[in-house]
C-alpha positions as CSV (number, residue, x, y, z in Angstrom):
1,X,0.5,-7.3,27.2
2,X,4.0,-5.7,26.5
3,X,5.9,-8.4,27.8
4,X,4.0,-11.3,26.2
5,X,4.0,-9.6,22.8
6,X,8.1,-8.8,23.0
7,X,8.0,-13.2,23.7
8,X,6.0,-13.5,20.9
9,X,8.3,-11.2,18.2
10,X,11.9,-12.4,19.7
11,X,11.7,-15.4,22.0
12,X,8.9,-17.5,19.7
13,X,11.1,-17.2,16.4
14,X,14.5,-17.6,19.1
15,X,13.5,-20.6,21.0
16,X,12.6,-23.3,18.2
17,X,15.2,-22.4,16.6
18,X,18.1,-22.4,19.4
19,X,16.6,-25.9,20.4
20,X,16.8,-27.5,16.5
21,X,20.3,-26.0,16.8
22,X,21.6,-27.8,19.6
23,X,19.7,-30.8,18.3
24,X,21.5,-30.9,15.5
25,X,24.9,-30.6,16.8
26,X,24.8,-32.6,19.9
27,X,22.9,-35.1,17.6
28,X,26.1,-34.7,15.4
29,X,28.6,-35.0,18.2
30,X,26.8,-38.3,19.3
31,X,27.2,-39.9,16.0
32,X,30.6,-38.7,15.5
33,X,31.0,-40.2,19.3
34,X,29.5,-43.2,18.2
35,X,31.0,-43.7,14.9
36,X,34.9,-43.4,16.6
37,X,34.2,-45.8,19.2
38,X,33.0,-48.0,16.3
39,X,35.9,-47.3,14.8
40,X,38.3,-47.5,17.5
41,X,36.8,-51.0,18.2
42,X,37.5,-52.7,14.8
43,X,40.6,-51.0,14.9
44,X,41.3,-53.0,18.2
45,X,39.5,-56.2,16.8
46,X,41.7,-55.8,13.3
47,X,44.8,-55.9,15.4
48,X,44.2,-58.7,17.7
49,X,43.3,-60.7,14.1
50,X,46.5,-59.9,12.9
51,X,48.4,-61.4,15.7
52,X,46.1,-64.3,15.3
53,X,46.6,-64.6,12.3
54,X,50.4,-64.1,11.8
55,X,50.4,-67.1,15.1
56,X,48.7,-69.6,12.9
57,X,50.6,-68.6,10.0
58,X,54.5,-69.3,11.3
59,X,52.5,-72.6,13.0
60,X,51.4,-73.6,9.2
61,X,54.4,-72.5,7.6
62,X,56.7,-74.6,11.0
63,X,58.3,-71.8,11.5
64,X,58.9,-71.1,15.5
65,X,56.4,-68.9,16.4
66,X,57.6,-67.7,19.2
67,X,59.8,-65.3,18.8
68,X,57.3,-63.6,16.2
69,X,55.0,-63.9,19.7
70,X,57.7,-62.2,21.8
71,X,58.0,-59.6,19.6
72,X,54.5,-58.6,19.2
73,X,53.8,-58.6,22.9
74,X,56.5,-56.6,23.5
75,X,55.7,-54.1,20.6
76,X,52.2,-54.0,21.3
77,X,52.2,-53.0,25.0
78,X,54.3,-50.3,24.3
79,X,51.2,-48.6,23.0
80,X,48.8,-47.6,26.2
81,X,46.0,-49.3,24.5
82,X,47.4,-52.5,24.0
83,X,49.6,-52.8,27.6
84,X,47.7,-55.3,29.3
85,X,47.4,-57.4,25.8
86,X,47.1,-61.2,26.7
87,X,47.7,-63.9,24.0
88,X,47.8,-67.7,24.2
89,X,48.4,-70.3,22.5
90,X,46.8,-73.9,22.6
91,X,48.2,-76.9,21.0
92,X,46.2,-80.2,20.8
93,X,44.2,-79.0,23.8
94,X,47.2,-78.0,26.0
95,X,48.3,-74.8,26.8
96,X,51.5,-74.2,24.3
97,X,52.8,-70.2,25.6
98,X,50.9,-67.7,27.1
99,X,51.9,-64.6,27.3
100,X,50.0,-62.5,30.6
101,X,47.7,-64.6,32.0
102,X,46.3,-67.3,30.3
103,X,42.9,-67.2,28.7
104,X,40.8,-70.3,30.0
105,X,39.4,-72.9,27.1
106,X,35.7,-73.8,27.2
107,X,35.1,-77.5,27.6
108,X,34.4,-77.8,24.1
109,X,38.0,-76.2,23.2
110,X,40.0,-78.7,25.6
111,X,39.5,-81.5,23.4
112,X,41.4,-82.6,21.2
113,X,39.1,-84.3,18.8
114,X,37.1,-80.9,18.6
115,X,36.5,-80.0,15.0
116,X,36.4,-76.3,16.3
117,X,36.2,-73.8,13.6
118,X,36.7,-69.8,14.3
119,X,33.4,-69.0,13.0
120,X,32.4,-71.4,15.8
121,X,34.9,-69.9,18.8
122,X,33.1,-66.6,18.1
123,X,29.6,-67.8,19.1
124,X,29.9,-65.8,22.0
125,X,30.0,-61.7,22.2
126,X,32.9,-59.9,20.2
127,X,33.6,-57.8,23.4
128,X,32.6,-60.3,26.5
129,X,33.3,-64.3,27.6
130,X,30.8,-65.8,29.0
131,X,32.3,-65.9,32.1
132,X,32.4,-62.1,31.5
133,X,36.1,-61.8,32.3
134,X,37.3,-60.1,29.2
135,X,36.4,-56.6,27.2
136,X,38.2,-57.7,23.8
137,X,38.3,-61.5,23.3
138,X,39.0,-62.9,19.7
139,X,40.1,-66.4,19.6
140,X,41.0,-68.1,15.8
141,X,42.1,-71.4,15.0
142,X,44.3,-73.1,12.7
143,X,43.0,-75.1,9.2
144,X,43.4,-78.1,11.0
145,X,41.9,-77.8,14.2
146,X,45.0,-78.3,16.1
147,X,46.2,-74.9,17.4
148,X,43.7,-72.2,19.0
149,X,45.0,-68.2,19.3
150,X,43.3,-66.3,22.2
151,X,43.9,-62.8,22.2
152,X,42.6,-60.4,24.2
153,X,42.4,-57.0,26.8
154,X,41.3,-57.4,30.0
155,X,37.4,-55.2,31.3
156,X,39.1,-51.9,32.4
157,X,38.1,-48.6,32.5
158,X,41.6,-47.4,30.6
159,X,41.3,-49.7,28.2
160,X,37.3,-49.0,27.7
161,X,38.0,-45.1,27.5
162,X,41.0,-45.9,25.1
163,X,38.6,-46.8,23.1
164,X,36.6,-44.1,22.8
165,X,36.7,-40.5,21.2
166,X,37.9,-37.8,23.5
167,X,35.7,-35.5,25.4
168,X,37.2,-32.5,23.3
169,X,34.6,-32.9,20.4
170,X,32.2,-32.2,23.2
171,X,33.9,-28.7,24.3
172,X,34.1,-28.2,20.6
173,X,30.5,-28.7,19.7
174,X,29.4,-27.4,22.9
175,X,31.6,-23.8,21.3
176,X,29.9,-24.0,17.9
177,X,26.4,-24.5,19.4
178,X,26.8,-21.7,21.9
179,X,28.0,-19.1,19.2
180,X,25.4,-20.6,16.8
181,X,23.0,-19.6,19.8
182,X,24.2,-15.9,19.6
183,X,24.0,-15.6,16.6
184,X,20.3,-17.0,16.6
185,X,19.6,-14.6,19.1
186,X,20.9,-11.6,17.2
187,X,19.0,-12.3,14.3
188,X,15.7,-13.3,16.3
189,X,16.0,-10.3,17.5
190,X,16.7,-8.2,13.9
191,X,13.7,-9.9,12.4
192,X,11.3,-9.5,15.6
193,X,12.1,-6.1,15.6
194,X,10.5,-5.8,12.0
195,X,7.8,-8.0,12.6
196,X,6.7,-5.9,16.1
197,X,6.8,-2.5,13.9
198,X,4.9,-4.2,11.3
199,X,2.5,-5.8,13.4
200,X,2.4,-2.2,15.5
201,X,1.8,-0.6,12.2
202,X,-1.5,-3.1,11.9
203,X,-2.8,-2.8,14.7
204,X,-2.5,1.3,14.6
205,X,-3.7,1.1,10.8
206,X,-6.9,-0.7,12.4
207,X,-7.6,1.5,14.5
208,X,-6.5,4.9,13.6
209,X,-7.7,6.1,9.9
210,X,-5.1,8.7,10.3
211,X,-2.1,6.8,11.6
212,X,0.8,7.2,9.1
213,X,3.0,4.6,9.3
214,X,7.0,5.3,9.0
215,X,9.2,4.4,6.7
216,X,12.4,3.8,8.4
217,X,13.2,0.5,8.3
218,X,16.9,-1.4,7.6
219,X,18.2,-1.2,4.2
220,X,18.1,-4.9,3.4
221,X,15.3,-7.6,1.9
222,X,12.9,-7.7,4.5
223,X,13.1,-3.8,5.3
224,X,12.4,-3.3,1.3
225,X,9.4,-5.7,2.0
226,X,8.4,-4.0,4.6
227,X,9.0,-0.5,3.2
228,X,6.8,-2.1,0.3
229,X,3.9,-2.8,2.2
230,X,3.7,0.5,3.8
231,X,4.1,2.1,0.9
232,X,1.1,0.4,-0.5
233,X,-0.6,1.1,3.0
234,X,-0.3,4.4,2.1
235,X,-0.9,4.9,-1.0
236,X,-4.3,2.8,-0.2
237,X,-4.8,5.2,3.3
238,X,-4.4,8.2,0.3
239,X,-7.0,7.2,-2.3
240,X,-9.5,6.0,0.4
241,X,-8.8,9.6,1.7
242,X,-9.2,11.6,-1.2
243,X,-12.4,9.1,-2.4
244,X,-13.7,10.2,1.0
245,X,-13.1,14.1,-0.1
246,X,-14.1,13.8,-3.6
247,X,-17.4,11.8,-2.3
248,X,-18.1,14.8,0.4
249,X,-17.2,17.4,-2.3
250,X,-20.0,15.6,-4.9
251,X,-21.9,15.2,-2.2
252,X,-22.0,18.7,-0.8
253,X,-22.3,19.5,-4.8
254,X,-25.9,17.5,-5.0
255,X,-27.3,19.0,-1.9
256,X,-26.3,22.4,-2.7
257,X,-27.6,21.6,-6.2
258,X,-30.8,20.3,-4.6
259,X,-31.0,23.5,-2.4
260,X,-30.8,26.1,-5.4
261,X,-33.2,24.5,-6.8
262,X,-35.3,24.7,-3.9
263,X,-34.7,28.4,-3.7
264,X,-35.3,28.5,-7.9
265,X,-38.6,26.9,-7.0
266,X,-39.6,29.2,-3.9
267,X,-38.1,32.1,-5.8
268,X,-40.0,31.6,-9.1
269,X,-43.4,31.0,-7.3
270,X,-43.0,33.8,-5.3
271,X,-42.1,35.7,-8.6
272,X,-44.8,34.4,-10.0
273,X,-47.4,34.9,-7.7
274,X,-46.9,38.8,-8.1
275,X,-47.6,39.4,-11.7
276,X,-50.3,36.3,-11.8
277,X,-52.1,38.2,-8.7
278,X,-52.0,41.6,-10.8
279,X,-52.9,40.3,-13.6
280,X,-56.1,38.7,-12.2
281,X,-56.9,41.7,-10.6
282,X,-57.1,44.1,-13.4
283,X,-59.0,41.6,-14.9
284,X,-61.9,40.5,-12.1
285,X,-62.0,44.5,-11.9
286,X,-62.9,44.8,-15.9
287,X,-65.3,41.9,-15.2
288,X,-67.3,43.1,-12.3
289,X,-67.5,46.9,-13.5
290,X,-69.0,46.3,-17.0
291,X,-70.8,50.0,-17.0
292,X,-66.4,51.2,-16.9
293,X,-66.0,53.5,-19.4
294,X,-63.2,53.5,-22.2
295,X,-60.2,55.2,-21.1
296,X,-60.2,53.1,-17.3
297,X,-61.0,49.9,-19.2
298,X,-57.8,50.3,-21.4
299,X,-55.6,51.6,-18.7
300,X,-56.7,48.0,-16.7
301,X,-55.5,46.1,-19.6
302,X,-52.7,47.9,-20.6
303,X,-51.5,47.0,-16.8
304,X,-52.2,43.7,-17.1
305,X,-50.5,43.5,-20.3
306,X,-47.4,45.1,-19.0
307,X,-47.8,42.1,-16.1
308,X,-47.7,39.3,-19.2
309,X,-44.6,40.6,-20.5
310,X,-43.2,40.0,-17.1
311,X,-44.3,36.6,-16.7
312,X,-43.3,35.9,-20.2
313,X,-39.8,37.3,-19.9
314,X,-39.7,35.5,-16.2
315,X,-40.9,32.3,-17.9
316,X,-38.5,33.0,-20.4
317,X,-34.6,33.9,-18.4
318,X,-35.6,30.8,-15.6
319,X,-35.9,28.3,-19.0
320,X,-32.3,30.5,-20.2
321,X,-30.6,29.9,-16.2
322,X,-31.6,26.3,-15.9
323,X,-30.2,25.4,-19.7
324,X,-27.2,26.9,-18.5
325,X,-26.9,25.4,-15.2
326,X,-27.4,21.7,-16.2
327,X,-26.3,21.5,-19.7
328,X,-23.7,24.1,-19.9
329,X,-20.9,22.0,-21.1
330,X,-23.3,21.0,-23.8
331,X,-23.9,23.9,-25.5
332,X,-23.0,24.4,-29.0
333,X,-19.6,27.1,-30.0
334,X,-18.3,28.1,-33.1
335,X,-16.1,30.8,-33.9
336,X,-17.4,34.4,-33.5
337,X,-16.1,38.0,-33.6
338,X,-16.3,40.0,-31.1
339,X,-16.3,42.9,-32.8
340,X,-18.5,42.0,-35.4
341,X,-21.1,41.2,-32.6
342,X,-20.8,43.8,-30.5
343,X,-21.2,46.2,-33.4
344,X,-24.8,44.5,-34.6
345,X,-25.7,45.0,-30.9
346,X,-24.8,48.7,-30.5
347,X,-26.5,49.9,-33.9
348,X,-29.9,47.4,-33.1
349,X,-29.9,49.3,-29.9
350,X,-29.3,52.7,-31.3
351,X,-32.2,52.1,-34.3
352,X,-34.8,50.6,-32.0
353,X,-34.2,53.1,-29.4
354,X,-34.9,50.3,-26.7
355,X,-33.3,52.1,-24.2
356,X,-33.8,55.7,-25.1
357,X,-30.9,57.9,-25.0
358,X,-29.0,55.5,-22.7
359,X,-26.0,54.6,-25.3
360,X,-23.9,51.9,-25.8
361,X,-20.4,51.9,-27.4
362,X,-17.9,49.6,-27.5
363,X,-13.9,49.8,-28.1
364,X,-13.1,45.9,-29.4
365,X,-10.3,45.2,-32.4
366,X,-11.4,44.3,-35.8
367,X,-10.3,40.7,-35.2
368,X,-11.1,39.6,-31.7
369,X,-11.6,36.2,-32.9
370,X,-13.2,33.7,-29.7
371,X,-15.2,30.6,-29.5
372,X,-19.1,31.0,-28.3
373,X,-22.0,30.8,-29.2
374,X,-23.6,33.6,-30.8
375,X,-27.2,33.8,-29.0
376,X,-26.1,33.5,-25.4
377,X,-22.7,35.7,-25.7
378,X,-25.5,38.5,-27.4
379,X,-28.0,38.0,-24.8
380,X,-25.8,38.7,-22.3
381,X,-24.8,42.3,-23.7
382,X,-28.0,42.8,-23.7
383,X,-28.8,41.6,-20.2
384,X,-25.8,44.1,-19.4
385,X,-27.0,46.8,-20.9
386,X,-30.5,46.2,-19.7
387,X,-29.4,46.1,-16.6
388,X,-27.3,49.2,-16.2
389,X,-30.0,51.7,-18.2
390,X,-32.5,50.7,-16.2
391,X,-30.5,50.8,-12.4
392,X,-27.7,52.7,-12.7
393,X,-29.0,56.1,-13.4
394,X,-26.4,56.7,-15.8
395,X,-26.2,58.4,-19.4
396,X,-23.9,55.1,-21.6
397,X,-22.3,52.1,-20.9
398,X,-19.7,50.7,-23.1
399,X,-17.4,47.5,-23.9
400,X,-14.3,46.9,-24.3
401,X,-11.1,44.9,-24.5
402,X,-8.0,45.3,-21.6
403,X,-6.0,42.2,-22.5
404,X,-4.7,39.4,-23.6
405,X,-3.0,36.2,-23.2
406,X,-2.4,32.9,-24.8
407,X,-5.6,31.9,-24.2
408,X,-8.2,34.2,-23.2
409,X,-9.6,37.8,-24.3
410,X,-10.0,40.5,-21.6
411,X,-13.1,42.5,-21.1
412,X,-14.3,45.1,-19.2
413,X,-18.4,46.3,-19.4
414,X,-18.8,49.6,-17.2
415,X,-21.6,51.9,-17.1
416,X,-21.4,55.5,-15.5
417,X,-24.0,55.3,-13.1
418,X,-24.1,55.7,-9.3
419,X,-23.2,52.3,-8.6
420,X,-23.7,49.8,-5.4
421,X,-22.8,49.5,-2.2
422,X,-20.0,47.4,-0.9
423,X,-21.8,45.2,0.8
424,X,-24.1,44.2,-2.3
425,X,-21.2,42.8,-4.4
426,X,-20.4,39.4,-3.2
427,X,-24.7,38.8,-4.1
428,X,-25.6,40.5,-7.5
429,X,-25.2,37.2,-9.0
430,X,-27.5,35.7,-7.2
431,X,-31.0,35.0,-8.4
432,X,-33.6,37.0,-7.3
433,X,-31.7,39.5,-5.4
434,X,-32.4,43.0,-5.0
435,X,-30.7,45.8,-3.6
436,X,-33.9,47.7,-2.6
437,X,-37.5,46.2,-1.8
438,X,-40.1,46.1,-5.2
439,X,-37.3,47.7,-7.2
440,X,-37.3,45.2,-10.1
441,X,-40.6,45.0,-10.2
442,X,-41.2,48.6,-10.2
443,X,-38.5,48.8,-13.4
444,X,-40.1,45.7,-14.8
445,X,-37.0,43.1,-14.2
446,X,-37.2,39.2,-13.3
447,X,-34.2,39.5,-11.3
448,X,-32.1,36.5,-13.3
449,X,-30.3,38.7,-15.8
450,X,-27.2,39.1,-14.0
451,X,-27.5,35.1,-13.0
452,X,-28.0,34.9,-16.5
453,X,-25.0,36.9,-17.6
454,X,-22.8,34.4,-15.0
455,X,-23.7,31.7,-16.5
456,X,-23.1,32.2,-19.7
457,X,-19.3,33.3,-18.7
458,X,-18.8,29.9,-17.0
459,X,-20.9,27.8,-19.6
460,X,-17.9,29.4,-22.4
461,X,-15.1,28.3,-20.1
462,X,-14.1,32.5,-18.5
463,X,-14.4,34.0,-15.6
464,X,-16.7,37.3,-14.1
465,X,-16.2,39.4,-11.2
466,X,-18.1,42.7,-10.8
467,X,-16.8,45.5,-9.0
468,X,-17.6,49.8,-8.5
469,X,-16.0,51.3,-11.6
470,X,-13.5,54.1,-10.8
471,X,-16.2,56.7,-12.7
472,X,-18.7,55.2,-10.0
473,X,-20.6,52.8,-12.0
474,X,-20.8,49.1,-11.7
475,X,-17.3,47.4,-14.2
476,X,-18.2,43.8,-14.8
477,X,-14.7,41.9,-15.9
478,X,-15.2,39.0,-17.7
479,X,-12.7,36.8,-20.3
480,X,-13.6,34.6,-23.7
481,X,-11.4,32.2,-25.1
482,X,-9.6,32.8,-28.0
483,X,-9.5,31.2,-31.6
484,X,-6.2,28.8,-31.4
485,X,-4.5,30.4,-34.9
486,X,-2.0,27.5,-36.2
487,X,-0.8,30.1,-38.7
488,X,0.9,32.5,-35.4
């Protein structure tokens, strides 16, 4: 598998291409090959017309042509091309000079009637006689038919390889196509490498969600492409990761949602069940015993009426949690003082005398100035204070105001009671949850006001924590936002 992919990155891109290459240039050298000896020819063909021609014209012009013949011979085969150069010259059908041996007529050339024209001579190849004894024949006659010039070189492999381009262009071309080679090669191999990471980095992106790819690649176009594409890759691989988190997250929100309220609903009915069951029983005893006198009769129903208070506050603080729990962030604010509020708590406390002589006081500045809203943020003092006259076995609780930032307000609600155990802090928030068996019941509590109290933090954007008090009570620590004052 290794081996066939490393010929498919380097040797499929090498291959084609080393082969159009040496196409290309051998098809070049050919045609340069082929266009010299093209050349070389006329140039051979336009010579042998010029002696012809400068033949017939000292013949036309009766001047003695040979001398002029003599001369050109002897220049000519000077020149290795042109050594073995035989001309003759007819006249009336006989055989005037010749100079090498003489080139035959053709019957129709003896004659000397023959109205032989040049055009006519040539009928036969440029290159060849017909009795094939020639490589370069070209004969030409005079205007008036009378004299005939026959030039020509004899077949010979000198004169044939004269004629063509040397063999160098080949060593030359066969340079250039070997060092276009290597460099096809190196850069087959520069972009295969590329294309075998990326095509690595596929295959490991198929199958591996949490491959992460590198990003080393050459500083140049196709490692920016390919840098490009990763970096997409990743930033894909990223979202699909962190849409996989946030859908586990909302998931694990919805069936922990669905789950409290499972407990809510097994909670309330079992909550439920207790006072309903008391209730029903003081009453099917009243019923059945109609001969009861006075005083038992009233007891039974001031029982049972203590039991509808229960249910009704029960009713009552599970309507207050679930507002809270689904439509917190819907809840209307407005500006409040703290102080102000806190102070209409503590003196309808002191003149109802809910509580007896458990007191409440509070330490808050005259302008603690947060957002809220005014029911909830008084119901949970009261749920505080509820709470901590009726289990902390303590004489006062009070508020009151640590801190400060930019933002938020910093409370502190303590009572001097007796406390909790350790190991019941991390759950007094929960719903229903007691520290001892009956206890709520016995003290008349629904076991929400604390949830309540939570709640009702969150819903105004702060935070809670609860904690044993260094005087040994319980110190709930909880922060309001603050009024934004444009004037500071």
């Amino acid at each position: 598998m290794g081996l066939r992919r490393r010929i498919s990155y380097q040797w499929q891109l090498f291959i084609p291409l080393v082969v159009t290459l040496w196409v290309i240039i051998f098809g070049m050298a050919f045609w340069q090959f082929y266009n010299e000896r093209q050349y070389r020819r006329a140039q051979i063909y336009e010579q042998l017309a010029l002696i012809n021609a400068r033949i017939i014209a000292t013949y036309e012009t009766d001047i003695n042509p040979l001398p002029f013949v003599d001369f050109v011979c002897t220049y000519y085969r000077e020149n290795p091309v042109y050594d073995r150069l035989k001309v003759s010259v007819y006249k009336d059908g006989g055989l005037e000079r010749a100079w090498g041996e003489p080139i035959a007529l053709r019957d129709e050339e003896m004659r000397p009637d023959s109205d032989m024209s040049t055009k006519d001579l040539q009928k036969e190849p440029d290159d060849m006689t017909a009795s094939g004894q020639y490589f370069f024949y070209l004969p030409q006659v005079s205007k008036d038919g009378r004299v005939v010039v026959y030039t020509a070189l004899p077949f010979d492999n000198d004169v044939l390889g004269a004629t063509l381009p040397s063999f160098n262009i080949f060593w030359i071309m066969f340079v250039i196509g070997v060092t276009m080679t290597v460099l096809a090669f190196i850069s087959t191999r520069y972009f295969g490498q590329n294309i075998k990471i990326l095509r690595t980095v596929a295959e490991r992106a198929a199958t591996d969600p949490n491959f992460i790819p590198p990003m080393d690649y050459p500083h140049d176009e196709l490692g920016d492409i390919s840098r490009q594409i990763i970096f997409m890759y990743n930033q894909r691989s990223q979202a699909m990761q962190r849409q996989k988190r946030e859908h586990a997250i909302a998931l694990h929100a919805i069936e922990e949602k669905a789950r409290s309220k499972r407990q809510l609903t097994n909670n309330i009915n079992h909550e439920l069940r207790t006072p309903i069951g008391v209730i029903k029983g003081y009453l099917d005893t009243i019923l059945e015993n109609p001969d009861m006198d006075d005083a038992s009769r009233n007891h039974f129903l001031r029982k049972a009426q203590e039991h509808v208070d229960r249910l009704v506050n029960l009713i009552a603080d599970v309507s207050a949690i679930t507002r809270l729990e689904e439509g917190g962030d819907l809840i209307s604010t407005e500006e409040l003082n703290y102080h102000d509020l806190a102070y209409t708590i503590s003196s309808d406390l002191e003149e109802s005398g809910t509580f007896g002589n458990f007191t409440f006081n509070f330490d808050i500045p005259l302008d603690c100035r947060i957002v809220g809203n005014y029911n909830l943020l008084s119901g949970m003092i009261i749920n505080l204070c509820k709470n901590a006259a009726s289990y902390s076995k303590g004489t006062h609780c009070e508020l009151v105001m640590t801190g400060e930032d930019d933002k938020f307000y910093y409370f502190d609600f303590r009572d001097d009671g007796i406390g909790v155990g350790e190991e019941h802090l991390p759950h007094l928030f929960e719903r229903f949850y007691r520290i001892d068996s009956g206890r709520s019941r016995k003290a008349g509590g629904t076991g929400l006001g604390l949830p309540i109290v939570q709640n009702t933090i969150l819903a105004h954007g702060g935070t809670i924590t609860v904690e044993n008090g260094e005087l040994g009570g319980l110190s709930f620590k909880f922060s309001l936002r603050k009024v934004k004052d444009t004037h500071r």
